[in-house]
N, C-alpha and C positions, 0 to 999 in steps of 0.2 A: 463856736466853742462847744466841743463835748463834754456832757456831766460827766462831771466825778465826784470822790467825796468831798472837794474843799468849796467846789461849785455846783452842786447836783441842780436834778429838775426839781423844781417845788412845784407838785399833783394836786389839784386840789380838786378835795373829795368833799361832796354838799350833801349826802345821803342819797342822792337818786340813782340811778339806773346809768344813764348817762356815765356824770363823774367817777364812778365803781369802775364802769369797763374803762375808760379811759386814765384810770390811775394802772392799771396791770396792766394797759399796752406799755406805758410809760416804765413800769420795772422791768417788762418785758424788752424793751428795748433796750434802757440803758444801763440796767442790774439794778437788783434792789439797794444794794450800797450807794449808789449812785443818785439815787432819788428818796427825797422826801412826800411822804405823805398828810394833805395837812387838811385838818376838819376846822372851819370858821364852827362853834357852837353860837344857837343865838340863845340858849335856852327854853324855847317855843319849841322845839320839836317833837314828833310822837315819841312814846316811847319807844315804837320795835324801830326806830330810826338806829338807836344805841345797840341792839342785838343784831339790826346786818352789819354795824361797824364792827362789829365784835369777829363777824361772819366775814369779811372781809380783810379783817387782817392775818385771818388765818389762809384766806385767800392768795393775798400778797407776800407772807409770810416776814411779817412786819408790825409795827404797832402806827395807827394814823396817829399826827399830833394834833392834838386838839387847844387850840387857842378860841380865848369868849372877854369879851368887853365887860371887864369890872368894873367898869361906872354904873351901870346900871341892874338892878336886880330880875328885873324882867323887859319883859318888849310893852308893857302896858306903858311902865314909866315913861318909855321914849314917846310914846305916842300922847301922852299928859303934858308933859316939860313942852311938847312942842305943838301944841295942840293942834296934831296934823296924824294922817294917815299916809296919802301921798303928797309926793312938790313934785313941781317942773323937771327935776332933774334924777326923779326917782323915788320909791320907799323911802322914809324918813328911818323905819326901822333899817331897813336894809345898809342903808348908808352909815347908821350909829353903829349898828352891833355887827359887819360884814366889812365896810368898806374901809372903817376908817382902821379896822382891826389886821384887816390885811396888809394897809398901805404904812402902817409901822411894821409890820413882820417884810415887808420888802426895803424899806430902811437900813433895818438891822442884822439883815441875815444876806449871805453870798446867793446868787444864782443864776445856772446857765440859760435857764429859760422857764416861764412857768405854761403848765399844760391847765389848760379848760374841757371840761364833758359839754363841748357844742356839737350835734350831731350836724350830719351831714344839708337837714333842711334848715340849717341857721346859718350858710354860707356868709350872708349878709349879715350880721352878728360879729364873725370872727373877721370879717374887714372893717367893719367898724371898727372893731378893740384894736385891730393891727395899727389903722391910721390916727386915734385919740390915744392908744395909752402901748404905742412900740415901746416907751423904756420898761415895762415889764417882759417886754421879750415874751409873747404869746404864743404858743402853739395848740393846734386842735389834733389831737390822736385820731379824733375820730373820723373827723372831715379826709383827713390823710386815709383813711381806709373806708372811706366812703358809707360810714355806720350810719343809721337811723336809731332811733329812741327801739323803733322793735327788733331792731339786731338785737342791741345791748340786751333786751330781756331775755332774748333765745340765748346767746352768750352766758348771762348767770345762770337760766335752767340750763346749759348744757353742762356748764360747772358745775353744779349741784349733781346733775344725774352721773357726772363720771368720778369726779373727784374727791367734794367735801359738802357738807351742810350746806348750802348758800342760798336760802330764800330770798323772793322779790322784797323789798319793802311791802308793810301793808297796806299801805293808800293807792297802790297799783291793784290788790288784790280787789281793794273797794270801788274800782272805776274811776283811782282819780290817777293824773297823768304826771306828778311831780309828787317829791316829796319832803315840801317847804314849808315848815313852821305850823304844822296840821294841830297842835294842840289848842290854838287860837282860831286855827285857819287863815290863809294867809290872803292879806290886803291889797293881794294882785290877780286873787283867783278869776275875775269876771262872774258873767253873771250867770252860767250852766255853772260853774262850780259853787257859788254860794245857792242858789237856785236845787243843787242838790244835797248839801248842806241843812237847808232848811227842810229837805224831805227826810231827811234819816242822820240828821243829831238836833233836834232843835233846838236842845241846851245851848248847843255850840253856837246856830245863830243869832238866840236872843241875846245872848254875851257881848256879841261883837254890835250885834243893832244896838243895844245900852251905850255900847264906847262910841258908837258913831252920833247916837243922841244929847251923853253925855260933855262930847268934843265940841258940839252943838253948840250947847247951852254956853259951856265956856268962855268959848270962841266968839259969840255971837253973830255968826253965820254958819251958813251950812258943809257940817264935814262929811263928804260922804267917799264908800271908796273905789262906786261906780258911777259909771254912765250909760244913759240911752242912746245908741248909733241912732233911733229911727228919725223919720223926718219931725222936728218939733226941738227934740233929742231934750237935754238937762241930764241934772243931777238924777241921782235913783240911789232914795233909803231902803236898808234892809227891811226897816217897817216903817209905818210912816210915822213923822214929828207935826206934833200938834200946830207945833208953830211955825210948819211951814208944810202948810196944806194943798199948796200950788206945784209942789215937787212930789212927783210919783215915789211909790214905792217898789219893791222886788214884784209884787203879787202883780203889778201892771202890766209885767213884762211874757211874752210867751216863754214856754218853756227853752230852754235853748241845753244844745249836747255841751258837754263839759271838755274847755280846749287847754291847752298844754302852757302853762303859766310862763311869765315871761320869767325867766328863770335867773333867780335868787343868789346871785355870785360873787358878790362885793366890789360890782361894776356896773351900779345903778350910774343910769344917766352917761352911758357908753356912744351914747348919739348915733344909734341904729339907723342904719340905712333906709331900713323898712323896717315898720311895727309889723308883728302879728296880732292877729283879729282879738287874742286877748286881752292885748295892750291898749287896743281901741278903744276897749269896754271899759280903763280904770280912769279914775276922776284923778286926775294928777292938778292940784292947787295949782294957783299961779306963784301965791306966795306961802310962807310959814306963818 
């Protein structure tokens, strides 16, 4: 079936780099009437998240709809009520404030297919989603034009240089490679992105070492939202907890480069083919 307006694409746009080119191939291809544009808010994200959305729909020549989970007032909550960071099957955030929000807007709304910003090195990704979740009718823009994460960024600077305003997001300008939920920082980053976190915002990491502490105590065992691949391996605190002195901390760890988060869609727990080396690094519970 082709979009139209009684059944268009539903584009979903996450802030990044990615999802942006991949919502304008999508109006590119089927008209803008034709397709919706739709932003999951979790509340957590930067603020210049909000001014390329702004930049992007001038882009598109469109407005993005933004739907967010009114149960909760922020992502701290979700992470208290359930005294978890990750499970087995994914972000705990992710799944409150992304997953469960989309899979009512697929419920209640008509559609011919919905489009994802999987680039081309996440092949194994988009056959996952095709074979666990075909009734959303999947498709990858980008995979289909064979894009990488660094197309898409030549893509908005070429649109910026001919067309209109459209700056990167800022956490691309900072060296970071996604741009999900940075006001907390997000509980999938591994351990080059909290590891560089800890060098140039420390505020940011001692906040989230407290919730990780704090989930701790709670909980009464250890919530953490990484782990050590090496040989011996375990848990890894952002700093370490008194009361559990036998589990390394971040500072244990060599410095490691900062890799491409497993990315934030409201399709935790899509049962990837392959993880990437990101994914290795986060402490996913066994249970809540």
């Amino acid at each position: 079936m082709r979009p139209n307006a009684q059944n268009p694409c539903i584009a979903w746009w996450s802030g990044g780099v990615t999802s942006a080119v991949a919502c304008k191939l999508c109006i590119d291809w089927f008209g803008v009437d034709n397709t919706r544009v739709v932003f999951i808010d979790t509340k957590n994200e930067d603020n210049d998240t909000y001014r390329f959305k702004s930049d992007c729909e001038i882009w598109y020549g469109k407005t993005i709809e933004t739907l967010t989970n009114e149960d909760y007032k922020n992502i701290q909550e979700v992470w208290y009520k359930s005294l978890s960071l990750n499970v087995a099957n994914g972000a705990k955030c992710s799944s409150e404030l992304k997953r469960k929000v989309r899979e009512r807007f697929e419920r209640i709304n008509n559609y011919s297919c919905q489009a994802f910003g999987f680039d081309i090195d996440e092949i194994n990704r988009a056959k996952a989603m095709q074979v666990n979740h075909a009734k959303s009718k999947p498709i990858f823009p980008l995979i289909s034009n064979l894009l990488t994460k660094k197309d898409c960024i030549n893509l908005i600077k070429s649109a910026n240089d001919l067309f209109i305003s459209l700056q990167l997001p800022r956490t691309y300008k900072l060296g970071y490679h996604n741009n999900n939920c940075f006001k907390t920082g997000c509980v999938q980053g591994g351990v080059g992105y909290w590891q560089k976190i800890q060098a140039e915002d420390i505020e940011k990491f001692n906040r989230m070492a407290k919730v990780e502490h704090e989930l701790t105590d709670l909980k009464g065992e250890p919530v953490t939202m990484l782990k050590d691949q090496s040989k011996g391996g375990g848990l890894i605190f952002l700093l370490p907890h008194p009361n559990y002195p036998q589990i390394k901390d971040i500072s244990h760890l060599k410095g490691k480069e900062v890799k491409p988060l497993f990315e934030c869609n409201g399709f935790c727990g899509t049962n990837d083919l392959i993880k990437n080396e990101t994914e290795n690094e986060i402490n996913y519970a066994t249970r809540i």
